[in-house]
N, C-alpha and C positions, 0 to 999 in steps of 0.2 A: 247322794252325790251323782250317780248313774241315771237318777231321774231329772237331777238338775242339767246335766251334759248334753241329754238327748232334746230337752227344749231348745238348745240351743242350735238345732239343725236346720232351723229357716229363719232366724237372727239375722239380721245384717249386718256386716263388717263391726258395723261401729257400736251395736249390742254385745258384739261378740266378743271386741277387744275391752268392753266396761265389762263383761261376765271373767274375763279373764284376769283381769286387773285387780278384781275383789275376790275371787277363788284362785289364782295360781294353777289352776289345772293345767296338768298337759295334756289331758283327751280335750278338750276347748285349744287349748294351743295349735294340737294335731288340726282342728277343724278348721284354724284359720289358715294354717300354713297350706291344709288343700286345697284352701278357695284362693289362695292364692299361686299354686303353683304354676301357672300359666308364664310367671316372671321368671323362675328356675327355668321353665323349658324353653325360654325364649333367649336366655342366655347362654344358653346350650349349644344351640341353633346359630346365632349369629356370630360365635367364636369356634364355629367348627374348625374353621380351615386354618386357625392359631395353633389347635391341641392336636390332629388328628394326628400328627408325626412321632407326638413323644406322651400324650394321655390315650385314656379310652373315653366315651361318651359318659359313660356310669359316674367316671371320678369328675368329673364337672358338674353332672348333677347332681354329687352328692356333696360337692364343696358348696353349690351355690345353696342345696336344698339348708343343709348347716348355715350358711350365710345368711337363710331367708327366718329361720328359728332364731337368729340372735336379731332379727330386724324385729321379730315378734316383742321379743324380751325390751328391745332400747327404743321404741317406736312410743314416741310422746304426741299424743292427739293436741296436745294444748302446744304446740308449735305452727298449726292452721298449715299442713301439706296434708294431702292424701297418704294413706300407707302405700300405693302404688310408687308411688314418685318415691317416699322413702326405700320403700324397701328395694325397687329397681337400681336404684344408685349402690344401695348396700351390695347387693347378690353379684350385681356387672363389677364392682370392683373387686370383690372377692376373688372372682375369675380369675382375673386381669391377673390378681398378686397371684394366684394358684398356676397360672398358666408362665408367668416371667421364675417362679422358681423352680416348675418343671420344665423350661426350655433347654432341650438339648443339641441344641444344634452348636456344629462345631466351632469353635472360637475363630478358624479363618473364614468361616462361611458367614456368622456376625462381622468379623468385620468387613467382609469385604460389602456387604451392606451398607455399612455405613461411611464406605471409604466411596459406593455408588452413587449413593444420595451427596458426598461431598462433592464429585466430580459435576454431576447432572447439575447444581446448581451452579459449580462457576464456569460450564459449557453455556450454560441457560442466559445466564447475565451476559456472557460473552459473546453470544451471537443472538441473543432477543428471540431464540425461537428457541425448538425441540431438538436436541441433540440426536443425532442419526446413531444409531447401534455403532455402527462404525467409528463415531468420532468418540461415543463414552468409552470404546478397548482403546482406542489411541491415547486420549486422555489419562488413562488411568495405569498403560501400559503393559494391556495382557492381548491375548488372538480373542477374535471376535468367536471364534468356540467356546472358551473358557467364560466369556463373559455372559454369554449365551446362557451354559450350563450353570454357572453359578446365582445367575439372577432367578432361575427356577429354586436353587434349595433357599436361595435367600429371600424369598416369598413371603414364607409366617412371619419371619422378624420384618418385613418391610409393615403389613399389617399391623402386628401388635405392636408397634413403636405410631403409627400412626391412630391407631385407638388411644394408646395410653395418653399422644399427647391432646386427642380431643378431650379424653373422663378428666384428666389431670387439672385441663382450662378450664372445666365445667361450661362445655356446650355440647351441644346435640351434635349428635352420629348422621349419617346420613337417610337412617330409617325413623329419626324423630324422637329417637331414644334419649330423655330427659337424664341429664347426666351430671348436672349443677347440685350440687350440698341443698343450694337455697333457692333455687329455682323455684321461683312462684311465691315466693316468699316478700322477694324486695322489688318495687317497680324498675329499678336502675336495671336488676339479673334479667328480667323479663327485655327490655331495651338492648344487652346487648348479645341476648339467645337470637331477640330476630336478628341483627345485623350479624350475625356470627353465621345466622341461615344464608342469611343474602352472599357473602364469601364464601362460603361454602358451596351454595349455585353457583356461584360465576364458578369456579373449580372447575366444577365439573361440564361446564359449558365449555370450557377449552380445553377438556380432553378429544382424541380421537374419537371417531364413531366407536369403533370397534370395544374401545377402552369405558363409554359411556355404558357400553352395551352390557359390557360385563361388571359394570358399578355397580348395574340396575338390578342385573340375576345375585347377584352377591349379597347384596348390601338390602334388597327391596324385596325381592323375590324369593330369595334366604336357599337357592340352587347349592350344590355341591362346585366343585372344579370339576369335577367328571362330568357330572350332570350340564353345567355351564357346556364343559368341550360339545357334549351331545348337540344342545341346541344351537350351536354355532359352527357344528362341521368342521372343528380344526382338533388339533392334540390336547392335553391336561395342560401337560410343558406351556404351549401358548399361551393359555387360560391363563396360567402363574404368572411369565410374562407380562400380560397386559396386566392384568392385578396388581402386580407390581409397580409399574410404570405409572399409573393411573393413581395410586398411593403416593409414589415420590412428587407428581405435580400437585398434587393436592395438597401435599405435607409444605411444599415450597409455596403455595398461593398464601397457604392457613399462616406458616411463621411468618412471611412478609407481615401479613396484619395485625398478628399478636404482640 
């Protein structure tokens, strides 16, 4: 068996998943989950600024590395995807559910997230522009400090409410992250990943400079908030801010269309 395992170390993917299909081995399991871990550390990476408040880096990648072994186990070649495309959908939502039941942040700091995002659109519809800081505390009835401060802790859940509802529509993330069940499967899915791109562009085409700026190191460039403040000479706090801000218009462009 030890001598069969080791032929399998310059195999390609798709020998590797037929050697494993007909032996059950988990040293061939092992070897496919390491050629593919690049998906686990990738998922890691682009839901940093979701966990870093209430996980560690470890328990994500060891929820998604779990998540990428059961992609091993359920992963049907005769469905005509890649196991990338499978198994990237499997690990990113893994996350997503690992990351929404270790969310700790406090019940009035969710909602006042979500009492943001209600105000910012009927400010939005109501004056056909961008609500000024100022008019979102008037609107919503608190000091422009409070709202200040609370739109920084309310940062992760503005993100992961705006992730869940892109994986949830099945389209793509801003970094091209395939995120559809059947993506590539059906020509219709394929038709409307690109238009779902093209609103997703415009998005981000009518954010602020500042707010693209920080799409791009976030979402492209895979930077920290810390890191982000660096390159851009202002506070973390800001960083969130715009990150935030930059989420709710994008979140309002994406429901208009859905």
């Amino acid at each position: 068996m030890h001598e069969a395992v080791r032929e399998t170390e310059e195999l390609s993917a798709e020998s590797l998943f037929a050697a494993y299909r007909i032996s059950g081995s988990a040293e061939i399991r092992n070897k496919i989950v390491l050629r593919f871990m690049n998906i686990v550390n990738y998922a890691a990476i682009s839901t940093r600024n979701m966990y870093q408040k209430f996980a560690e880096a470890e328990d994500i990648v060891n929820e998604a590395t779990i998540a990428l072994m059961k992609a091993v186990d359920s992963y049907n070649p005769d469905k005509n995807t890649k196991f990338e495309t499978y198994a990237s959908i499997r690990v990113r939502g893994a996350v997503i559910d690992f990351i929404r039941r270790q969310d700790m942040l406090p019940r009035n700091v969710r909602k006042f997230a979500q009492e943001y995002d209600k105000a910012y659109g009927i400010l939005y519809s109501r004056l056909d522009r961008e609500p000024t800081p100022q008019e979102m505390a008037d609107e919503m009835g608190i000091t422009l400090e409070r709202l200040e401060s609370y739109t920084v802790k309310a940062a992760s859940a503005q993100v992961l409410s705006f992730e869940e509802m892109v994986f949830e529509n099945g389209y793509d993330l801003p970094d091209g992250t395939v995120t559809s069940p059947t993506a590539g499967w059906e020509p219709e899915k394929n038709l409307l990943k690109d238009e779902m791109k093209e609103y997703l562009a415009a998005a981000i085409d009518k954010l602020t400079e500042k707010e693209r700026l920080v799409v791009t190191l976030y979402y492209y460039e895979k930077l920290k908030y810390s890191e982000i403040a660096q390159v851009m000479d202002i506070s973390e706090s800001r960083v969130c801010q715009l990150n935030s801000a930059a989420v709710i218009k994008m979140k309002k462009h994406l429901k208009d269309y859905l």
